[in-house]
C-alpha positions in Angstrom: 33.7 -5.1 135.2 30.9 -6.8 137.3 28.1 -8.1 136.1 26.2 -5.1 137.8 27.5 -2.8 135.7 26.7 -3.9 132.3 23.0 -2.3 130.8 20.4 -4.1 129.1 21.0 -2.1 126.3 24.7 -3.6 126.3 23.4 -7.1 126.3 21.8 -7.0 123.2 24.4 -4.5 121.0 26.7 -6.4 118.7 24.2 -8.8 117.3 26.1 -9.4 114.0 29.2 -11.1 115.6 29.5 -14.6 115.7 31.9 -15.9 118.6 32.6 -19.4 116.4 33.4 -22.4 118.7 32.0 -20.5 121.6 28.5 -22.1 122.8 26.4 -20.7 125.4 26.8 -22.6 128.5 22.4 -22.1 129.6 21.1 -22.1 126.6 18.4 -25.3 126.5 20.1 -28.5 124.6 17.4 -27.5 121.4 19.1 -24.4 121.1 22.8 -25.0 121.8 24.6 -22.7 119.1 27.3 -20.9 119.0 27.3 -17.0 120.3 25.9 -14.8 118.4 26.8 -11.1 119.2 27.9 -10.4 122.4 29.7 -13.0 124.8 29.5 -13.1 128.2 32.8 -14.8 130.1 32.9 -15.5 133.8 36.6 -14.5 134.4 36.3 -16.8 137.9 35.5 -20.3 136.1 38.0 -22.8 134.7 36.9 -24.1 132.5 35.5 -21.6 130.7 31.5 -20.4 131.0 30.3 -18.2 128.6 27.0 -16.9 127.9 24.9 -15.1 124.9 23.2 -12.0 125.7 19.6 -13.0 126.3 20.8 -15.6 129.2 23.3 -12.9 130.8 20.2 -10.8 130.5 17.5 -13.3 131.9 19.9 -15.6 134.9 22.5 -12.9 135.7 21.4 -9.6 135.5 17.7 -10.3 136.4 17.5 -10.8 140.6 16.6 -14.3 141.8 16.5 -15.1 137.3 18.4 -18.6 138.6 22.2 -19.0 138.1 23.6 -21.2 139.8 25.0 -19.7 143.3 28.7 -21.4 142.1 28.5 -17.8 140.1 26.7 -15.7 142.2 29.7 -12.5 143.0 31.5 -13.9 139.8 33.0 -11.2 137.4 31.8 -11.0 133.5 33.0 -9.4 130.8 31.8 -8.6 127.7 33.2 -9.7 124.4 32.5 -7.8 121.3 34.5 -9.8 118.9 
């Protein structure tokens, strides 16, 4: 599934699940916590990179929103639980 493909609807949905030991790799240093409801995972890094919703939402799905270009054409998929 590309990133494309997932809705901003999809983003948010799930918010209840907690993804423990799984931090979001963009989230600012204040807010470093683990994922709550969905998880993004870019299925081209080693090691892992994994977003939360709102930064999937605001540096991935949002043109120009500022991920780094070492993702730009990488593949994310959503994890519900």
């Amino acid at each position: 599934m590309s990133s494309n493909s997932i809705s901003a609807a999809s983003a948010t949905a799930g918010a209840e699940v907690v993804h423990a030991g799984f931090l979001c790799d963009l989230c600012p240093e204040s807010v470093h916590h683990e994922i709550t409801g969905d998880r993004y995972k870019c299925l081209n890094c080693t090691p892992s990179f994994d977003l939360c919703g709102g930064c999937f939402l605001k540096h991935v799905q949002t043109p120009g929103g500022g991920i780094s270009h070492a993702h730009v054409g990488h593949t994310f998929v959503r994890l519900q639980r």
